[in-house]
C-alpha positions in Angstrom: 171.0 83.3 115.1 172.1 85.6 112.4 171.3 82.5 109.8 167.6 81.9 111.4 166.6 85.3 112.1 166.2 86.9 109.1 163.7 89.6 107.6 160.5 88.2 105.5 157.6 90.2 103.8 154.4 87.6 103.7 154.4 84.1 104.3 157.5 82.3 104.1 155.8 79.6 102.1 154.9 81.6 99.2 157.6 83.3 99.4 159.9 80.8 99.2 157.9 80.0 96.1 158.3 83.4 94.4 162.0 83.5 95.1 162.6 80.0 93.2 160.4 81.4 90.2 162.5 84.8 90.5 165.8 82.5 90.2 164.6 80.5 87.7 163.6 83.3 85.5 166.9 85.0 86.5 168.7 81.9 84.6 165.7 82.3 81.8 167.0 85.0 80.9 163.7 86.2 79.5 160.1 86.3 81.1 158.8 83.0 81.1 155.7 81.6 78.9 154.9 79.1 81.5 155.9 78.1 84.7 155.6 74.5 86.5 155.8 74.8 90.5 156.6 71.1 91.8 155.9 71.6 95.5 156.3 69.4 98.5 152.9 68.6 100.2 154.0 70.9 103.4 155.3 74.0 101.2 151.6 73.6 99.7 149.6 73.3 102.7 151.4 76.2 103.9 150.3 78.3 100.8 147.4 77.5 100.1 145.6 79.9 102.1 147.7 83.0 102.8 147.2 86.4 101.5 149.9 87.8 99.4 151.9 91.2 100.4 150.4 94.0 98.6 147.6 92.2 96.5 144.4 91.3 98.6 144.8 87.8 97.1 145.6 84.9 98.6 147.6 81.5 97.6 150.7 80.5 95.0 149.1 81.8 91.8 149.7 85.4 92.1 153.1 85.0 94.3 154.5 82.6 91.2 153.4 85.3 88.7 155.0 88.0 90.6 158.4 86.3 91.3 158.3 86.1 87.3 157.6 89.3 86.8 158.9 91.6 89.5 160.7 89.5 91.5 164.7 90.0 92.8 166.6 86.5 94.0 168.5 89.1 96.0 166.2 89.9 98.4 165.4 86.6 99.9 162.0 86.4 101.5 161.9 89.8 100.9 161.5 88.7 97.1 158.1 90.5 96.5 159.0 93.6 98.8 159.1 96.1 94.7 155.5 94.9 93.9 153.4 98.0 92.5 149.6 98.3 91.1 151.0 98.0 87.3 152.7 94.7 88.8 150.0 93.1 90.3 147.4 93.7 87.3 150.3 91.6 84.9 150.5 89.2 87.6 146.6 88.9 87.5 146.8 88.8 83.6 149.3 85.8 83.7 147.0 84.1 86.0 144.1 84.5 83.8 146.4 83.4 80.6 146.4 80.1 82.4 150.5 80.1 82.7 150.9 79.0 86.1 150.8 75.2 86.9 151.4 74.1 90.7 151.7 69.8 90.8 152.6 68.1 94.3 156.0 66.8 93.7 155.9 63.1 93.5 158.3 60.8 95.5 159.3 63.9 97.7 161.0 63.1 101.1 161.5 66.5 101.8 159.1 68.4 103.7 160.1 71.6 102.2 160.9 71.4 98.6 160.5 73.7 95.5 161.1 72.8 91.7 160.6 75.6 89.3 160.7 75.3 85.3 160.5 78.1 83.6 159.9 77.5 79.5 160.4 81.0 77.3 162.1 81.9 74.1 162.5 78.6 73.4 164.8 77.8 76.5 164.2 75.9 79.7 165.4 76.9 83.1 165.1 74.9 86.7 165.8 76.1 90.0 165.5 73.9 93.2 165.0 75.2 97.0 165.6 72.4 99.6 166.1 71.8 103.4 165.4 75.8 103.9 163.1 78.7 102.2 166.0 80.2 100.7 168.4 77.6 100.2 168.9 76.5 96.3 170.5 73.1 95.2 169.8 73.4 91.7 170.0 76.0 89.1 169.8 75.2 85.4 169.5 76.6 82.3 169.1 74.0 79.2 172.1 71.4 79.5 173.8 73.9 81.3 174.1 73.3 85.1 174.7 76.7 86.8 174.7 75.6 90.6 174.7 71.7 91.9 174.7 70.9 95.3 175.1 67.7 96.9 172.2 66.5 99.1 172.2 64.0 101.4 169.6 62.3 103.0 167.0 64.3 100.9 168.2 67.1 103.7 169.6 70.2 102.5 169.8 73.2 104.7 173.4 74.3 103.5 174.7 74.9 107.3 178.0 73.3 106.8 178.9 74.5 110.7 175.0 73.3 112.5 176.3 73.6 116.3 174.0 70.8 118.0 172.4 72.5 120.7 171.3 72.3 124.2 168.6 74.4 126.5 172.1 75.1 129.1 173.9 75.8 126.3 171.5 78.2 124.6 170.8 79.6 128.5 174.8 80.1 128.9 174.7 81.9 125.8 172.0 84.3 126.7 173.2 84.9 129.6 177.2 85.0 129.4 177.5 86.5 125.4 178.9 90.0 125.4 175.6 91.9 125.3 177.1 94.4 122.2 177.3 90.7 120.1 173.7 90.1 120.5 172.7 93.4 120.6 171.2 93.2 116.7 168.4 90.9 118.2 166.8 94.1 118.9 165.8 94.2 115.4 163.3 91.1 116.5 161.5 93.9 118.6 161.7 97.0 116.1 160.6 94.9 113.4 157.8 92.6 115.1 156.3 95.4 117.0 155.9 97.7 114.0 153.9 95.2 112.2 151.7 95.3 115.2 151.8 98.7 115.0 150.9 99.3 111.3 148.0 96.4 111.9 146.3 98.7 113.7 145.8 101.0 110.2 143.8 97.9 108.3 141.5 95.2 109.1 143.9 92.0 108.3 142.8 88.8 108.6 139.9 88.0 112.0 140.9 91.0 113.5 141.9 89.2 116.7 144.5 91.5 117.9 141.8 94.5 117.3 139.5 93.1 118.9 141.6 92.4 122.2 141.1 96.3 122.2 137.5 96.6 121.9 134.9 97.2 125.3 133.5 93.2 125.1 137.4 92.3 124.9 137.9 94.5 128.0 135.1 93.5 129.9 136.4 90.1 130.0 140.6 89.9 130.2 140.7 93.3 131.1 143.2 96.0 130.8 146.2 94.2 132.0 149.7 93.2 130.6 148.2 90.1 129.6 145.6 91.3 127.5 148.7 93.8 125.9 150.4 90.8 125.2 147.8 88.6 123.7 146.7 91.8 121.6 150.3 93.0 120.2 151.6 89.9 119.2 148.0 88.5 117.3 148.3 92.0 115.8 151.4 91.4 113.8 150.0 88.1 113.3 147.1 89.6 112.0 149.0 91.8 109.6 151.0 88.9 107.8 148.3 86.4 107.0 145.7 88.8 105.8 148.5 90.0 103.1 149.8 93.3 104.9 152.9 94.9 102.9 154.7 94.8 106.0 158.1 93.0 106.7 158.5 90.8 110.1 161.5 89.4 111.4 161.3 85.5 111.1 162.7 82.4 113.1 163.7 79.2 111.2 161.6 80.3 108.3 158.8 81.4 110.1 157.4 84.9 110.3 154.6 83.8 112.7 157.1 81.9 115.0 159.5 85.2 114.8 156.2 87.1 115.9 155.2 85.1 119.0 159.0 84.6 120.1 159.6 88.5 120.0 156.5 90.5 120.8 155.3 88.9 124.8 158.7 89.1 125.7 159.2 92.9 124.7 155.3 93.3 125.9 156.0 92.2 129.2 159.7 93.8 129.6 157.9 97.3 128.4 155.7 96.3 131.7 158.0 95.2 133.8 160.2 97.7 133.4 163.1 95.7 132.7 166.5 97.3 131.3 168.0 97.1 127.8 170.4 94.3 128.8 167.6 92.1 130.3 165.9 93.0 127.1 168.4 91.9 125.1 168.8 88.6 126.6 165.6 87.8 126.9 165.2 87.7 123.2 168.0 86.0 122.3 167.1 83.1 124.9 163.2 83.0 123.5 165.1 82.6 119.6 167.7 80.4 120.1 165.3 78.4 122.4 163.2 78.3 119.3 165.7 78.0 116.8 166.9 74.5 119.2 163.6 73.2 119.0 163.8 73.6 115.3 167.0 71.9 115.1 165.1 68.7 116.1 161.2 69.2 114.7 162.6 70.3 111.1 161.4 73.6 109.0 158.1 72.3 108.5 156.4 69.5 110.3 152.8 68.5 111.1 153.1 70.1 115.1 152.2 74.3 114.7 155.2 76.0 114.8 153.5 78.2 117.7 154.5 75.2 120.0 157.7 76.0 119.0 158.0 79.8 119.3 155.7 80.0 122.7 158.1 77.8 124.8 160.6 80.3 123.7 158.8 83.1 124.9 158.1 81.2 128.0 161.6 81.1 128.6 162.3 84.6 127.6 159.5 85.5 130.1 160.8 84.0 133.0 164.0 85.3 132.7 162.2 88.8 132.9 160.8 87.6 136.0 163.8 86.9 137.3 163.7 83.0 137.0 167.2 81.1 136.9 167.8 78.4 134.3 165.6 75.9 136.9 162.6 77.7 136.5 163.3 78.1 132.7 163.2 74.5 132.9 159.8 74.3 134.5 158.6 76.7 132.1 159.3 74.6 129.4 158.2 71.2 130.5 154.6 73.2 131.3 154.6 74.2 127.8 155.3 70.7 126.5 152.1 69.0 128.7 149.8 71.8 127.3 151.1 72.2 124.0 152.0 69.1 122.2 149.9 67.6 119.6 148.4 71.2 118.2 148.2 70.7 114.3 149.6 72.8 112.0 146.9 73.2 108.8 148.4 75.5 106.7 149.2 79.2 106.7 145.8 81.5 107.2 144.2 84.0 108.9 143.5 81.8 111.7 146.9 81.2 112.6 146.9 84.1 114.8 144.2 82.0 116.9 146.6 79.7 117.7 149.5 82.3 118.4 146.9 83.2 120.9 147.0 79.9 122.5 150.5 79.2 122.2 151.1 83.1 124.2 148.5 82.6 126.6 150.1 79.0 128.0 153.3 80.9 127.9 151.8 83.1 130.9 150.9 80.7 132.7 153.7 78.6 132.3 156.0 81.3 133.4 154.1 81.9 136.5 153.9 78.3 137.8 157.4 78.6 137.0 158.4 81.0 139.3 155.9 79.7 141.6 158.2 76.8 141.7 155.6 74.5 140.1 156.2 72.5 136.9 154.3 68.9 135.7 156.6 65.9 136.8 157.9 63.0 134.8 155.0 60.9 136.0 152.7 63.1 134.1 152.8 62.0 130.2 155.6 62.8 128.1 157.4 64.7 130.3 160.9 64.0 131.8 163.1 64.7 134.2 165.8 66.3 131.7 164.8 68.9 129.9 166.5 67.9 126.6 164.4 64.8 126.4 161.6 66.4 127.0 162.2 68.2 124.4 163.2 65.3 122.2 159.8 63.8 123.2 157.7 66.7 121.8 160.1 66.8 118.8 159.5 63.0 118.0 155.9 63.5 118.3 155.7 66.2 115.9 158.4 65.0 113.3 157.7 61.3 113.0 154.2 60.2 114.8 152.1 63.3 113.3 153.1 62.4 109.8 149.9 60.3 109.6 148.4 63.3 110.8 150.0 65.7 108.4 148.8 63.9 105.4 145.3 63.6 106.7 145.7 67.4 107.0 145.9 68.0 103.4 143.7 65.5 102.3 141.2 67.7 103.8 142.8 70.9 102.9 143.0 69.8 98.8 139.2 68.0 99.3 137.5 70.5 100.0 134.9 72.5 97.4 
């Protein structure tokens, strides 16, 4: 949990982009002349059309020429977190020198890949993230190899100590962990809900979570906890695609999926009234529920990652209403006969539309739940055990949706 939820400032895409450029040009040892971005064809769906921390702009352009210029390999996907307005107008000049130039890597197995060369001063540097958004397995400088990892498999996630996982054994934990060891997924909550917080002071992206607010909004869902939930969690979602300076706390990569697993649980425990303890718990199941999906979907596939993160919250949510690990279960195989299939086309704006989605199935699921009511293994791809259930969703969304995924960004790079 400590390896998967982690701070992130903008996109995870991007940013993952700018931190390979920033290590790159780290090795440089200068700042570059030009810069070649070899991407995998998921990292550059997921960039494409995203707005950038801090600069109103959107895509990998202005995040490469930032990592270059301002950029710190320290800070992870915090990487961009020291832009300022002198920043961004050299990072707008280095566009406009025609510098930057972003190539789909050829031949790439790895859905999320990132080669950087950075050429200066008469030296060439190289640094390779693989497997995960911050994980580098290749750092050169000339002839001179100054990090080389083994990869096998075209798989590189550097978790030498992965614990395969289970929904009883990510329940157990929740449940049974000494609530002072998981007391630091609080952060999920200070961190997630601020965003939504400080969304409120811009317009960001469609203004969904706004407009939850607003008397049309009203007239229709109403003043209720649902409505609080739909509107604080598309909020933060809000915030992060339209470009918003503000840090969320991501899950396995994902600032949107560390949105919608964090902010309807705390939503409806703030409601509910539920303690600090049930709190606590709650978010750790909705995480590590996420973070087990993961395990099996990958970083970046062609399914929305809000499948994902919802189920979590599901779970997280029926805990809160006092569902034991059967109803959990329901909850989770109602998620996986509404939810399965939704395509993931890139981060945007739009993305908090399908949080939305994702949230609002997440209700309902819970509900049924605890109504003791949950879609049989007669009905599609669900199954009697939950973990092949969940396998069945995972296997749809890793292997049968590649077609899918390509299709995607056919469209995506086709259009004027």
């Amino acid at each position: 949990m400590n390896r998967e939820v982690v701070p992130a400032v903008g996109c995870t895409e991007p940013m993952a982009v700018a931190l390979c450029v920033s290590r790159a040009t780290e090795a440089l040892g200068c700042s570059p002349e030009k810069i070649t971005a070899l991407l995998s064809a998921n990292i550059l769906k997921n960039a494409m059309g995203v707005g950038i921390p801090g600069t109103g702009m959107i895509g990998l352009p202005i995040a490469i020429a930032l990592g270059a210029i301002i950029g710190k390999s320290e800070y992870q996907l915090e990487v961009l977190k020291d832009i300022t307005p002198e920043a961004l107008e050299q990072g707008k000049q280095y566009i406009d020198e025609g510098r930057i130039d972003i190539k789909l890597k050829q031949n790439c197995c790895d859905k999320l890949y990132v080669e950087v060369i950075a050429e200066g001063d008469g030296h060439t540097a190289t640094a390779v993230i693989q497997g995960s958004h911050t994980h580098f397995v290749r750092v050169t400088r000339d002839d001179e190899v100054l990090l080389d990892e083994k990869v096998e498999g075209g798989n590189a996630c550097g978790e030498e100590d992965e614990i395969a996982l289970n929904l009883r054994l990510v329940y157990d934990f929740a449940m049974q962990a000494p609530v002072d060891e998981i007391r630091f997924i609080l952060q999920t909550r200070d961190y997630n809900m601020k965003a939504a917080e400080e969304s409120l002071k811009g317009n960001y992206g469609h203004c969904l979570g706004k407009t939850m607010d607003r008397p049309l909004s009203r007239g229709v869902f109403g003043n209720t906890i649902f409505s609080r939930i739909i509107s604080k969690t598309a909020l933060a979602c809000d915030a992060r695609m339209g470009g918003a300076l503000i840090p969320v706390m991501s899950n396995s990569g994902s600032g949107n999926q560390g949105i919608c697993a964090t902010n309807p649980v705390a939503v409806f425990a703030m409601e509910n009234e539920n303690n600090e303890e049930e709190l606590i718990r709650a978010l750790t199941l909705s995480h590590l529920t996420a973070i087990y999906i993961k395990q099996n979907l990958g970083k970046l596939s062609a399914l929305c990652g809000c499948v994902v993160a919802s189920i979590g919250s599901s779970c997280g949510i029926t805990y809160l209403m006092g569902g034991d690990y059967e109803r959990i279960c329901f909850a989770v195989k109602n998620m996986i006969a509404n939810l399965t299939g939704m395509i993931c086309d890139g981060a945007k704006p739009s993305c908090a539309l399908k949080i939305t989605s994702g949230v609002s199935t997440a209700l309902l699921s819970a509900v049924l739940a605890m109504e003791g009511r949950h879609v049989t293994s007669a009905e599609g791809i669900v199954d009697d055990d939950v973990d092949r259930c969940i396998r069945n969703l995972t296997v749809i969304g890793a292997d049968a949706m590649n077609v899918t995924d390509q299709m995607v960004l056919n469209i995506m790079t086709s259009k004027d």
